[in-house]
N, C-alpha and C positions, 0 to 999 in steps of 0.2 A: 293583168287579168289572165291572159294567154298561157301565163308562167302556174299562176295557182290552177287553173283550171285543168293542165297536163299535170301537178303535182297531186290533185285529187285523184286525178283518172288512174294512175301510176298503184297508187294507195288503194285505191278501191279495187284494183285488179289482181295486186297481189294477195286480198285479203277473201277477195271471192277465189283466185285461188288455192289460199288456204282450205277455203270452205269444201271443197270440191273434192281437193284430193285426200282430204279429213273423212270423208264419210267412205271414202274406197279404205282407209286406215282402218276405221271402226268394223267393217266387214271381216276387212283382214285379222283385226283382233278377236271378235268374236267367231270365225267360222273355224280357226286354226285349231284352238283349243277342243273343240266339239267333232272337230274330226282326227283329231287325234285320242279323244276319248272314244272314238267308233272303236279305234285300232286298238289301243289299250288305256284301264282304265287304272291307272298305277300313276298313284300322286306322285312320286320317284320323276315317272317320265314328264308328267305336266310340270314339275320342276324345273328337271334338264331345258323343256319347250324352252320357257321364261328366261332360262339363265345363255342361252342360246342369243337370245335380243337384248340381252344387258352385255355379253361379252365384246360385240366390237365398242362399244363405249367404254367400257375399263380398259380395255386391250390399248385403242388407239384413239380416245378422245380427247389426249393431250397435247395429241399431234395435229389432229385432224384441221384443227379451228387456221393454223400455220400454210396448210395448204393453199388455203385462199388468199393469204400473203404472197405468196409466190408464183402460181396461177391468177389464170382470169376467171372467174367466179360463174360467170352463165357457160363457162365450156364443160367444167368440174361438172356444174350442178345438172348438165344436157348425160353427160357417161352417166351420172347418177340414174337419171329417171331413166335411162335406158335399159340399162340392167337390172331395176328395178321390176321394170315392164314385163322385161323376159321369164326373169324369173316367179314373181307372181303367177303366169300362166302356167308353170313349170310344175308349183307346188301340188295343187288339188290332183296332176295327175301321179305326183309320186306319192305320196298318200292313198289316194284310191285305189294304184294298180300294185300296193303292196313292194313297191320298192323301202330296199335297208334304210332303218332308220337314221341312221347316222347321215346317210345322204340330205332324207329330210331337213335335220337338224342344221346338215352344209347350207344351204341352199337359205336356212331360216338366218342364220348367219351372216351371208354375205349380203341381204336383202337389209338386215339391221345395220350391218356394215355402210351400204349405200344410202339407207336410208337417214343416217346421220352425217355424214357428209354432205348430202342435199342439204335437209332442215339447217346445219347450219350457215349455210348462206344465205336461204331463204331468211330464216333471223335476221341476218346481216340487213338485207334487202327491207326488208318491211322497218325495221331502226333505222336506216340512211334516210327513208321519205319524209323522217318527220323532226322538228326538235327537241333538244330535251325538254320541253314544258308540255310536247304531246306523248311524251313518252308510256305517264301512267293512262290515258286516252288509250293509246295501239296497244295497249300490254293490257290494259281489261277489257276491248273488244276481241284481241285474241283469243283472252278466255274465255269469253261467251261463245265465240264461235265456238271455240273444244266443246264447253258447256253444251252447246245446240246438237254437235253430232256426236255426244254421246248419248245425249236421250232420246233423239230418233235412230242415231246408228242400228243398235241392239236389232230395235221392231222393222226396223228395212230390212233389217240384213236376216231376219228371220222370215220375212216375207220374199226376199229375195232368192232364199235357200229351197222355198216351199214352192216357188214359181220354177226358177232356172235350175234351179240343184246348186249345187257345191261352184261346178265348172265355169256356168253361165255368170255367178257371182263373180268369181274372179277374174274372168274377162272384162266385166263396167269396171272393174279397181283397175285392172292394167289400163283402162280408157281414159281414167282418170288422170293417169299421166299425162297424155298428150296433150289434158288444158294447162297443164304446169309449165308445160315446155312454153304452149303461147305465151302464157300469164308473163314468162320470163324475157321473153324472145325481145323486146324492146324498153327492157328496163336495164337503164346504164348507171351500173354501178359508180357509187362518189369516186373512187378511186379504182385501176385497176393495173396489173402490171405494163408497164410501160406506159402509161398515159404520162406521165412525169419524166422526161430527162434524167432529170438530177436526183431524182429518186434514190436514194440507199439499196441496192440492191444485197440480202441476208438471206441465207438460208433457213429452214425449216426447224436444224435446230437451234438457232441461234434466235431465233424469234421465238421459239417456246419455251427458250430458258429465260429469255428479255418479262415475256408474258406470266412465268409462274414467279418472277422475281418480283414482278409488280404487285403482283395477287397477294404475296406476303408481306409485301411492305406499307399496301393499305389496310389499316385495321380495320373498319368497314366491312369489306370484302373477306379477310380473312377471316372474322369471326362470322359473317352471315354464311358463306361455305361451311363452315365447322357447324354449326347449326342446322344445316340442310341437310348435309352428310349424315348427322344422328337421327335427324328424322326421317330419310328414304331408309336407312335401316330397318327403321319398323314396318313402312310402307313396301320395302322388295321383301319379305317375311311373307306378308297376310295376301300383296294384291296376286299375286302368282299363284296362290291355292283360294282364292275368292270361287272360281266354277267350280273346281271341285269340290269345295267344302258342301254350295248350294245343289250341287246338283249328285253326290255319291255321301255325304254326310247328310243334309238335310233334306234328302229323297227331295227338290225343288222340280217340276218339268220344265221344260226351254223355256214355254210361255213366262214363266213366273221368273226364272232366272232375267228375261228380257224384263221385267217389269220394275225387276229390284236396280242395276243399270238404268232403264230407264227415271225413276225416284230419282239416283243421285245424282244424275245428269241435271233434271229439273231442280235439287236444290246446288247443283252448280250453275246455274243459269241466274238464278235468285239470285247468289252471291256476288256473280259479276254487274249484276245491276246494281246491288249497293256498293259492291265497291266504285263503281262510276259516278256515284252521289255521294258515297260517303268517302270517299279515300284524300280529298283535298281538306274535309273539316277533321279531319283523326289524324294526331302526331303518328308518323310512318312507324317508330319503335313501337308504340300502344297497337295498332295495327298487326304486326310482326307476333306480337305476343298473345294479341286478343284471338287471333286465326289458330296458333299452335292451343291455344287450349279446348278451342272449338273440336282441332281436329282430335285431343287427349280423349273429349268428355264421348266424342264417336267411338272410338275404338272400342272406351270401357264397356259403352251399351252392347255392342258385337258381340260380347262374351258370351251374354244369352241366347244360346245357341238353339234353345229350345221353341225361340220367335220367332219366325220367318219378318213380322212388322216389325220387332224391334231392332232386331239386323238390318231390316233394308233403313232404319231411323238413322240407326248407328253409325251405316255406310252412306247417308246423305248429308249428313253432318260432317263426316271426314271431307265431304266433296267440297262442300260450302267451302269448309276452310280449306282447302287446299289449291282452289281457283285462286281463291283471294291471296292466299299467301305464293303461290308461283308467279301471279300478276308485280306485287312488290320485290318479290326476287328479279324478275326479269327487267323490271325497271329501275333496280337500286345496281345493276350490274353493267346495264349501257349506260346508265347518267354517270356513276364515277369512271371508268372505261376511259379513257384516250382511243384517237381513233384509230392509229398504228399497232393496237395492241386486239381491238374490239373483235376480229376474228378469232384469233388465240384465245382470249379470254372466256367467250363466250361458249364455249367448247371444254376450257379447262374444266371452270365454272359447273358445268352442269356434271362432266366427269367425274371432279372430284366428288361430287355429293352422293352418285351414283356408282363408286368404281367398286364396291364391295358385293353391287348388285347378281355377276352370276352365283358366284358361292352364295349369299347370300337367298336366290330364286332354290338351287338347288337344295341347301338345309332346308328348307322350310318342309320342302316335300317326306322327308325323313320326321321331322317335328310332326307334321301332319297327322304319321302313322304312329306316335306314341299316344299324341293328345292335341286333340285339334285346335284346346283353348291354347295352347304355348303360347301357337303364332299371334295370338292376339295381345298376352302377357308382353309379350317383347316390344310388341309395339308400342300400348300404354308406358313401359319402361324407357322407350328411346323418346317420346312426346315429352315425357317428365323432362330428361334429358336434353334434350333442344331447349326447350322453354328456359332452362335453369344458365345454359350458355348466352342465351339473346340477351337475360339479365344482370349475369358476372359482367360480359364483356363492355355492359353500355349500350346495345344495340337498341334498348326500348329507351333507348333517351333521341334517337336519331326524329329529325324534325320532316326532312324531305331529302329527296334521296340524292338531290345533289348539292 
């Protein structure tokens, strides 16, 4: 009883938190963009912003997952939030006091940089507390949580901006940190270097060539990445010019932009509660396939640019399915996973789906200024595309994910 009773407590700490430092995230997403639109309002630059947080993840996402292989994972993931820390307070003043962009841009960078090194152990962490039969359990309360602080994030961090200013905001996000550190401070990783004698001791590249050899040689896995991959393509396209579009194309004010976010948040919340009831009675391939269409038939309604309701429909419906289907992602990739590989992996994994994402942040802003519907074409385009691979390859015949 003593054993379950620390293994809930363990679980419940790292998911509040998740919760925690989630909502210092959402600030962070939403205040960057808006003050950088103070400074200029050149979809080009909100581009570069996006393609700036997608770069350490193509850059080094395929290494990253390796390091915790070889390192101890709460020392890694202590530099992470450190640096994190610092520089969060760092930003709003290089921003405000009119320092070169490019500096901003650094700084947006290494924050993404860290911030993905963190996340992925914390992943690690919140997978090692449970087994695989609580897998899709942890993996759709994750996404409710997402789900939860993105539909208060928006209206906090809009009230937060109206109260403290810019500054004040991003001191409670650097604060945030410091419950991470606790959250972690007493949670002992399943395995960590040197706990094992006899342990294999491998380097960084040899576990990430061990790890993307795996990734190919399970079909599974390989086709669900090739699947994810065609569909963040359409998603790094449309979500990197989503403020712009609403708030320099669709003349949107804050409040409203806050409202439309807030929407899809609310029908990502929706989704994660049925997937928590429904995801054990729906074969996981039907699942896979019924989410990518959900998120198709979103994008298409987006088109109508002329709606402010149908756009925010459009983009609640991508949310729906996109809870639901990263929930089955994240649980079809620890249950087949080994656990010698599961830090690599987890890291590859998300890279690879993502690694097109700076170029990809960056055209869109160029799309943007021809035609604003492109970015939504592409999208509908890559959703056809997923959908059409999850059914060549067999993946919508898949029963449970392990």
């Amino acid at each position: 009883m003593k054993h379950l009773n620390k293994h809930f407590s363990t679980k419940i700490k790292l998911l509040l938190g998740y919760t925690i430092s989630g909502f210092g995230d959402q600030f962070y997403t939403f205040a960057i963009p808006l003050l950088m639109l103070s400074r200029s309002h050149s979809a080009v630059i909100m581009g570069l912003l996006t393609a700036m947080e997608y770069l350490p993840t193509a850059l080094f996402g395929l290494v990253i997952g390796s390091v915790f292989d070889v390192y101890q994972k709460r020392k890694v993931m202590w530099v992470s939030l450190f640096t994190q820390m610092v520089l969060i307070l760092a930003i709003p003043i290089l921003v405000l006091n009119n320092f070169p962009l490019w500096l901003v841009l650094a700084a947006i960078f290494v924050i993404g940089l860290f911030d993905l090194l963190f996340w992925t152990g914390y992943q690690i962490l919140i997978a090692e507390t449970v087994s695989v039969e609580e897998l899709p359990s942890i993996s759709g309360h994750v996404g409710l949580i997402s789900s939860v602080q993105r539909m208060f994030g928006p209206g906090v961090a809009a009230l937060i901006i109206n109260v403290l200013g810019y500054v004040g905001g991003f001191v409670l996000d650097a604060v945030s940190f410091g419950y991470l550190t606790y959250a972690i401070k007493d949670v002992k990783p399943v395995t960590e270097k040197g706990d094992d004698p006899e342990q294999e001791v491998v380097t960084m590249k040899e576990r990430t060539i061990a790890g993307l050899r795996f990734i190919w040689q399970n079909h599974n896995l390989r086709w669900l990445i090739t699947s994810f991959l065609i569909a963040n393509i359409g998603f790094q396209v449309v979500v990197p010019m989503l403020t712009f579009v609403l708030k320099q194309h669709m003349q949107i004010s804050i409040g409203a932009v806050s409202i439309f976010f807030t929407v899809a948040s609310i029908a990502g919340i929706l989704g994660n509660f049925i997937y928590l009831r429904a995801n054990r009675r729906i074969k996981l391939g039907h699942q896979l396939v019924m989410t990518g269409t959900v998120i198709l038939i979103g994008f298409s309604i987006m088109t109508m640019l002329n709606s402010f309701p149908l756009v925010a429909t459009g983009y609640a419906l991508v949310s729906f399915g996109s809870v639901w289907s990263q929930a089955n992602f994240f649980t079809i990739i620890q249950a087949q996973t080994p656990d010698q590989y599961k830090c690599m992996v987890t890291t590859a994994s998300t890279t690879l789906t993502r690694i097109a994402g700076p170029v990809l942040a960056l055209l869109s802003g160029f799309l943007t200024k021809i035609d604003v519907h492109i970015i939504f074409w592409a999208a509908i385009g890559c959703m056809v595309g997923s959908i059409l691979v999850m059914v060549k390859s067999g993946l919508f015949k898949m029963v449970k994910p392990a």
